[in-house]
N, CA, C and O atoms as a printed pandas DataFrame, in Angstrom:
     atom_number atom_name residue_name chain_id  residue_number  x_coord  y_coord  z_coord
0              1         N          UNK        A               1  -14.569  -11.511   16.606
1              2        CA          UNK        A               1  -14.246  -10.885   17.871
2              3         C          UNK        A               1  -12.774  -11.139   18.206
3              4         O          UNK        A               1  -12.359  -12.239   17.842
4              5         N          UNK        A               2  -11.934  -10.362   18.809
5              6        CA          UNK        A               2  -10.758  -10.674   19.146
6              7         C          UNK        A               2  -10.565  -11.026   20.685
7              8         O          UNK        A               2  -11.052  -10.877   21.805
8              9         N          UNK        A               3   -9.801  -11.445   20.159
9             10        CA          UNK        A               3   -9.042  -12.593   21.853
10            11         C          UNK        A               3   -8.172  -11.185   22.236
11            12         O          UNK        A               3   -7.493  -10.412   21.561
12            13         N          UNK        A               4   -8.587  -11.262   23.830
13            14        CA          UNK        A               4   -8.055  -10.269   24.689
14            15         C          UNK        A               4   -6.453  -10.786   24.963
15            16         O          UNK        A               4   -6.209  -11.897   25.433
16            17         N          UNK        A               5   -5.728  -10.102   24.706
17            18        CA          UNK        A               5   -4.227  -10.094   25.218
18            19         C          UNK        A               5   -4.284  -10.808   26.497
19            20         O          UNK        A               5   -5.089  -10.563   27.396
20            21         N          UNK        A               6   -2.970  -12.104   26.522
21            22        CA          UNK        A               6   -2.676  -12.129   27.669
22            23         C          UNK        A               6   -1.708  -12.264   28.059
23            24         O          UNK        A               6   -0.955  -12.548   27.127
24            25         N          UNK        A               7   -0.870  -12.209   29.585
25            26        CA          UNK        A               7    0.411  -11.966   29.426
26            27         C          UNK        A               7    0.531  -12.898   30.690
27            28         O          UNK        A               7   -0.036  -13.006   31.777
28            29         N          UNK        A               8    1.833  -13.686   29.813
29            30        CA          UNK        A               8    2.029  -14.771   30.925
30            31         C          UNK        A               8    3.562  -14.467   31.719
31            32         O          UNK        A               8    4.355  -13.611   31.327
32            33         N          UNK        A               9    3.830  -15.553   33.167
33            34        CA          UNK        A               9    4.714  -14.950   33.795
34            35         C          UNK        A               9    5.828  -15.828   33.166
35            36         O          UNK        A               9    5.699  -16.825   32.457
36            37         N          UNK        A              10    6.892  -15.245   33.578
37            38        CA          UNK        A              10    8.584  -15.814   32.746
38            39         C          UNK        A              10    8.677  -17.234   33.105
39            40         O          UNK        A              10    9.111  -17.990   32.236
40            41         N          UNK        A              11    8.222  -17.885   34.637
41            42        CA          UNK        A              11    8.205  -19.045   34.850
42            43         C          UNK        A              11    7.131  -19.856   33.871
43            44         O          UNK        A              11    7.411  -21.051   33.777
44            45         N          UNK        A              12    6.363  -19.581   33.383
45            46        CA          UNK        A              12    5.025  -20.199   32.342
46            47         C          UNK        A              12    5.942  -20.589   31.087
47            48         O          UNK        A              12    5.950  -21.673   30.503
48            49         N          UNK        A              13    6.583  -19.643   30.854
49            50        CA          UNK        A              13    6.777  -19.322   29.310
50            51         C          UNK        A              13    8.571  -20.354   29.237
51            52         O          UNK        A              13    9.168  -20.687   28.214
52            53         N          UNK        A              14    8.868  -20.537   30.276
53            54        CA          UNK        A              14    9.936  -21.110   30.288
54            55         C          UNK        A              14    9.048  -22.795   30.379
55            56         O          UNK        A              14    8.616  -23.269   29.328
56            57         N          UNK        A              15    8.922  -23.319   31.290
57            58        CA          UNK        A              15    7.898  -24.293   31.153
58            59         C          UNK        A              15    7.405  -24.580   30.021
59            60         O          UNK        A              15    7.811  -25.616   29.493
60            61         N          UNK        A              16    6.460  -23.814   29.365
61            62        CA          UNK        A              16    6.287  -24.149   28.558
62            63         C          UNK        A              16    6.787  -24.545   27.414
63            64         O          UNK        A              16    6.186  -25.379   26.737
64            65         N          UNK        A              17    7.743  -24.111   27.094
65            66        CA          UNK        A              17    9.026  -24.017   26.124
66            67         C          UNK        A              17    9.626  -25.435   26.220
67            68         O          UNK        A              17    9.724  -26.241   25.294
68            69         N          UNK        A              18   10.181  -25.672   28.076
69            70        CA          UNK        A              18   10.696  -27.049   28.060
70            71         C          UNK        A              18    9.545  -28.085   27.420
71            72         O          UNK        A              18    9.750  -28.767   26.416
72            73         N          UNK        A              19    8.333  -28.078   28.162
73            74        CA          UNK        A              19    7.816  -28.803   27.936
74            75         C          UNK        A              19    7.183  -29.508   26.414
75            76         O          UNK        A              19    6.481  -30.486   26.160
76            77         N          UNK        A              20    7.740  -28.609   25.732
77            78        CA          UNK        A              20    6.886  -28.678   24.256
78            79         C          UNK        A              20    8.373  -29.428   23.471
79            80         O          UNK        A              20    8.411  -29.828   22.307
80            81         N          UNK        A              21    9.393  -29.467   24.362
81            82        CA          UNK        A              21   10.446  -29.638   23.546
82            83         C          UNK        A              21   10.495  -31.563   23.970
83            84         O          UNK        A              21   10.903  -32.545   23.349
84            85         N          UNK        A              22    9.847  -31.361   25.332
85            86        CA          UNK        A              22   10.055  -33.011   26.211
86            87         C          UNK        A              22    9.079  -33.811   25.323
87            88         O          UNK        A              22    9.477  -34.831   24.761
88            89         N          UNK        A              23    7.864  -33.391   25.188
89            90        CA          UNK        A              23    6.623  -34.052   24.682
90            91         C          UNK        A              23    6.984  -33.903   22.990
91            92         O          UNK        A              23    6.510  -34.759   22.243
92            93         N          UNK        A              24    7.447  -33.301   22.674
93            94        CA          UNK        A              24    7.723  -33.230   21.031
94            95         C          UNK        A              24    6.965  -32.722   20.423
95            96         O          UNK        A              24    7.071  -32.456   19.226
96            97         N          UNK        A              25    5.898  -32.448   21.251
97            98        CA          UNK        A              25    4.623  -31.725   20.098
98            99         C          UNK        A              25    3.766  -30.649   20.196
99           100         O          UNK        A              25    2.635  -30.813   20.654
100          101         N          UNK        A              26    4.127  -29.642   19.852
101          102        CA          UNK        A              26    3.859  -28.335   19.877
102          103         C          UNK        A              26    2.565  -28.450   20.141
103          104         O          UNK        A              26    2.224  -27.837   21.152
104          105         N          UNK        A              27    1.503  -29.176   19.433
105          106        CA          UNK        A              27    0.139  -28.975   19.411
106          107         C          UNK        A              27   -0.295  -29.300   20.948
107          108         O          UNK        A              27   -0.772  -28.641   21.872
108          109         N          UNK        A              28   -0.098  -29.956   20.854
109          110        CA          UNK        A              28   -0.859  -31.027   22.359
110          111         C          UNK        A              28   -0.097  -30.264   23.628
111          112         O          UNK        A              28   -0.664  -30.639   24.653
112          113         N          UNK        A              29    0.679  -29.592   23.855
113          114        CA          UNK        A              29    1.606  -28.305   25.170
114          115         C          UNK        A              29    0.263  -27.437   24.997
115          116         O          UNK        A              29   -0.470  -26.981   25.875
116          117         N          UNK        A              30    0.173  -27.354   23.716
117          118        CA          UNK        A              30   -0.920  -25.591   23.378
118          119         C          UNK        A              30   -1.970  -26.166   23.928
119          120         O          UNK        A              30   -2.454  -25.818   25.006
120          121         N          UNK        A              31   -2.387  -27.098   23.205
121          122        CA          UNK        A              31   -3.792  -27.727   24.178
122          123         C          UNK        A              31   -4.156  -27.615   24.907
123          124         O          UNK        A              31   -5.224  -27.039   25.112
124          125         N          UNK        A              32   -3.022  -28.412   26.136
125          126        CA          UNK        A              32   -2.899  -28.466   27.581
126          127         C          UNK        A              32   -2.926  -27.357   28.561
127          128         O          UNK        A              32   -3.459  -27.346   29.670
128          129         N          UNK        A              33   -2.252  -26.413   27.953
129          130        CA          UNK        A              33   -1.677  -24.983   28.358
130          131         C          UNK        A              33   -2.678  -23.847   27.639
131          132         O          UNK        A              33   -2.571  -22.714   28.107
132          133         N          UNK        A              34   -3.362  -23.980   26.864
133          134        CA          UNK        A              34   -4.413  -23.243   25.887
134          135         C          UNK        A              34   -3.776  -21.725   25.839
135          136         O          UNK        A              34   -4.168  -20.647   26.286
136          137         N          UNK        A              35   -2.906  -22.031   25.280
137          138        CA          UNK        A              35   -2.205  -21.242   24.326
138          139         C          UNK        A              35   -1.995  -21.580   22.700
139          140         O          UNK        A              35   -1.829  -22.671   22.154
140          141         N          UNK        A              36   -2.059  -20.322   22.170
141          142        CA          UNK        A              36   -1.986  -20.637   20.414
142          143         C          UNK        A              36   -0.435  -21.182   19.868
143          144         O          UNK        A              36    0.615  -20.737   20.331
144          145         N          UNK        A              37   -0.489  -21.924   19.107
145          146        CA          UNK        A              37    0.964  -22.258   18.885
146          147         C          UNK        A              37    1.989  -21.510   18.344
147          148         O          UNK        A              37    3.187  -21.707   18.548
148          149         N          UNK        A              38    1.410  -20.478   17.511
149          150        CA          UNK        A              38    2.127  -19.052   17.339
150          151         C          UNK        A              38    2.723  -18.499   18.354
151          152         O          UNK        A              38    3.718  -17.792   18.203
152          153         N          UNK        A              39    2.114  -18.788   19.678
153          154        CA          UNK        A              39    2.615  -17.960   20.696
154          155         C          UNK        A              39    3.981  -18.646   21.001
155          156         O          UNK        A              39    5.088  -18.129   20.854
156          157         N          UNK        A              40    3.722  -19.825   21.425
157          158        CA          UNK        A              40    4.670  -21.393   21.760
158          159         C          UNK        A              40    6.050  -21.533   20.754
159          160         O          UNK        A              40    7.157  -21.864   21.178
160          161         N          UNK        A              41    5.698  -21.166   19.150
161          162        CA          UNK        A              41    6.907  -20.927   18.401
162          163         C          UNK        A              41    7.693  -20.058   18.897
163          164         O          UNK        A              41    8.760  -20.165   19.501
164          165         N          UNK        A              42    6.794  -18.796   18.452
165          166        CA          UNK        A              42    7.555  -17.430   19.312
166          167         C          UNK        A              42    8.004  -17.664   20.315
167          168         O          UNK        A              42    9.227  -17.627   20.184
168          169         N          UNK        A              43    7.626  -17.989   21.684
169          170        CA          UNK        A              43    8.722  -18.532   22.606
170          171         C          UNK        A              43    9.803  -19.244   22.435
171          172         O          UNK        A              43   10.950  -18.843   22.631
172          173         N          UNK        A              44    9.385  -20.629   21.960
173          174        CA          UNK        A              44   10.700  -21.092   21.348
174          175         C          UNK        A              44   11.891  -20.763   20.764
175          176         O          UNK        A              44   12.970  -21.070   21.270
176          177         N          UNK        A              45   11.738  -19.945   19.371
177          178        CA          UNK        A              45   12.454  -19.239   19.024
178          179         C          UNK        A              45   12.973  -18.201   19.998
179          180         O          UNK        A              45   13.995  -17.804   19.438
180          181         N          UNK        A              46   12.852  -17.535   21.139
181          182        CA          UNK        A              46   13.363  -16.136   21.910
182          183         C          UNK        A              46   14.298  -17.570   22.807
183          184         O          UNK        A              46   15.476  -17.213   22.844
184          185         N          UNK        A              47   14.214  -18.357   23.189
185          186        CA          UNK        A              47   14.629  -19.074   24.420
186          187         C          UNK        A              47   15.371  -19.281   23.114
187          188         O          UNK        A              47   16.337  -18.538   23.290
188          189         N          UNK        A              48   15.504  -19.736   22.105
189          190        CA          UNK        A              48   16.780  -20.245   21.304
190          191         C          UNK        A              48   17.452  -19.236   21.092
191          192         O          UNK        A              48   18.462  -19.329   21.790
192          193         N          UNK        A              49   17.461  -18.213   20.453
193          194        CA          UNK        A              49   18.156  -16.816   20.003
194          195         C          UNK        A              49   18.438  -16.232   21.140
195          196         O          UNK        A              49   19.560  -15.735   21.048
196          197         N          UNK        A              50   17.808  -15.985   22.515
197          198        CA          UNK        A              50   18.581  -15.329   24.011
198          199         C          UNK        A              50   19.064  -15.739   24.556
199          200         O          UNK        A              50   19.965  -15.162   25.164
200          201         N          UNK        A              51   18.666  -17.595   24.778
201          202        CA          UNK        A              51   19.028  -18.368   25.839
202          203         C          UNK        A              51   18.165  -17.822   27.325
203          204         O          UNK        A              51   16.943  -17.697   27.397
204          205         N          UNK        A              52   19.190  -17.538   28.491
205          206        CA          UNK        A              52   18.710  -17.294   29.629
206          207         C          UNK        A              52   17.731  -15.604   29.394
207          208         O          UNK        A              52   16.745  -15.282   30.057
208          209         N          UNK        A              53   18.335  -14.828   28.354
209          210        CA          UNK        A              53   18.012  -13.494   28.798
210          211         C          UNK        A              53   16.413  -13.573   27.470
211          212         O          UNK        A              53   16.084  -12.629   26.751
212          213         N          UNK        A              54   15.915  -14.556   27.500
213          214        CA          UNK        A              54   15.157  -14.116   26.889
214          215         C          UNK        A              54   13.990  -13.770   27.458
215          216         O          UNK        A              54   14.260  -13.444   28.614
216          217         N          UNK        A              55   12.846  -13.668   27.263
217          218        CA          UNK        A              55   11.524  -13.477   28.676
218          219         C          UNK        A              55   11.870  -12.075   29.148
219          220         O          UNK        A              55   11.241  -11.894   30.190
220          221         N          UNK        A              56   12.463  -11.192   28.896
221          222        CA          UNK        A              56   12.882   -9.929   29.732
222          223         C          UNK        A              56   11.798   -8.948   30.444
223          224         O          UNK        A              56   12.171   -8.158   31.311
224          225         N          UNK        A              57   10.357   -9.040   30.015
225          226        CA          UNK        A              57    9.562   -7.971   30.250
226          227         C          UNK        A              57    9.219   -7.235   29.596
227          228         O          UNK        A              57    9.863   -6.777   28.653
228          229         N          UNK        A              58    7.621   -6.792   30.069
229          230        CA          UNK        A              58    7.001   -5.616   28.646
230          231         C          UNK        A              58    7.906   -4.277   28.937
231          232         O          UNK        A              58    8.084   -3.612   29.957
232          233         N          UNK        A              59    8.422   -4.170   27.533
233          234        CA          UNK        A              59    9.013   -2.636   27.873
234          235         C          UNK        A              59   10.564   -2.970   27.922
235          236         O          UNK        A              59   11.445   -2.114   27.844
236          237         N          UNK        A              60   10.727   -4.027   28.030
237          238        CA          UNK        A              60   12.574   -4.129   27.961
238          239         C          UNK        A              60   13.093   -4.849   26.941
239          240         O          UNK        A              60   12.605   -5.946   26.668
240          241         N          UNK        A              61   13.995   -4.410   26.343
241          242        CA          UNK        A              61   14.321   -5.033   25.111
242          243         C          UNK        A              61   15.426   -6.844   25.420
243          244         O          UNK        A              61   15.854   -7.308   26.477
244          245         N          UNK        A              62   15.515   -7.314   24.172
245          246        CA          UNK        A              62   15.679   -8.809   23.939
246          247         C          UNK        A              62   17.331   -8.643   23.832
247          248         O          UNK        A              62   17.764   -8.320   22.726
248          249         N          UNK        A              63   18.177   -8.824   24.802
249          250        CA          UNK        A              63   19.275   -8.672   24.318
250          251         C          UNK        A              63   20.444   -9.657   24.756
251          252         O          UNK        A              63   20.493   -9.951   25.951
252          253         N          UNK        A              64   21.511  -10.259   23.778
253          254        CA          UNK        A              64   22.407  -11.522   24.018
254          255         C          UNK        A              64   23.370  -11.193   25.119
255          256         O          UNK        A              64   23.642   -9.997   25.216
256          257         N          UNK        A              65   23.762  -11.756   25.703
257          258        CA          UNK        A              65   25.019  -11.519   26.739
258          259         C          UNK        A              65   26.003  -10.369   26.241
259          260         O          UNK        A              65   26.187   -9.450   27.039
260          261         N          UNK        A              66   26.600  -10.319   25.117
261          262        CA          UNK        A              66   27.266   -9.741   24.700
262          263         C          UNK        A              66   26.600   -8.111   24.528
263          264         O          UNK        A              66   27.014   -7.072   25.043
264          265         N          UNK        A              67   25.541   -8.299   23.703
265          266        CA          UNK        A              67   24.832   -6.386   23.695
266          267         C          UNK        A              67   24.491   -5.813   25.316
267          268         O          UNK        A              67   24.709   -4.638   25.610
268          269         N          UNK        A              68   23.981   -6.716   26.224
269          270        CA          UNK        A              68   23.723   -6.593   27.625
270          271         C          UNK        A              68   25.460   -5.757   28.149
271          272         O          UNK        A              68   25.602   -4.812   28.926
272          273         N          UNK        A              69   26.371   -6.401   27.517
273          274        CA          UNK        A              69   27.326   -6.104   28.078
274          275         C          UNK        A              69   28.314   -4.816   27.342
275          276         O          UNK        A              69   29.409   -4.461   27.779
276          277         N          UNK        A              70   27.577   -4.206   26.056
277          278        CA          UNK        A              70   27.719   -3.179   25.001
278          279         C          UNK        A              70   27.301   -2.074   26.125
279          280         O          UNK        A              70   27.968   -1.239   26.737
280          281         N          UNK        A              71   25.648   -2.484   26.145
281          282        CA          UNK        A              71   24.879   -1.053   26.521
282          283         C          UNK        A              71   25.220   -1.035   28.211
283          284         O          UNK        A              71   24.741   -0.105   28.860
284          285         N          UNK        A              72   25.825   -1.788   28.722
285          286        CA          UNK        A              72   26.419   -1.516   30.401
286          287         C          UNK        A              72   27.310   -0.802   29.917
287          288         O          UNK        A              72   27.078    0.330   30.344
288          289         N          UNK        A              73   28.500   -0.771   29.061
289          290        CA          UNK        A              73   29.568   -0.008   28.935
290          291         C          UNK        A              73   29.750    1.098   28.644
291          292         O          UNK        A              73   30.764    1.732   28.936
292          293         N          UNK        A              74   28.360    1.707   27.733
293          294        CA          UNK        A              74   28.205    2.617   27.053
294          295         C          UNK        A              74   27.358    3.454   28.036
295          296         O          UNK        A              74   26.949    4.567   27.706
């Protein structure tokens, strides 16, 4: 059976992110938070590669300070 989609808010996903980085251990955040750790990487990784602009919303794309500041110009 599949696990129904869920979609968490930007404050969760930031949290969570810190928190997995404070505690050191990916597993035991997922636990706590019962989220899959796939998900928790994937966050990780977007908060490392965007920084602030990562978390943007369904439907809006992932983009660095610099492309944010491409597609304003263009």
């Amino acid at each position: 059976m599949r696990r129904k989609a869920k979609h968490y808010k930007l404050e969760f996903k930031q949290k969570a992110v810190e928190l997995s980085y404070a505690k050191g251990s990916v597993k035991q955040v997922c636990e706590d938070l019962d989220i899959l750790p796939a998900v928790l990487y994937r966050w990780r990784k977007e908060q490392k590669n965007y920084g602030k602009n990562s978390f943007p919303g369904r439907g809006n794309p992932k983009m660095t300070d610099e492309q944010k500041e491409m597609a304003r110009l263009k």
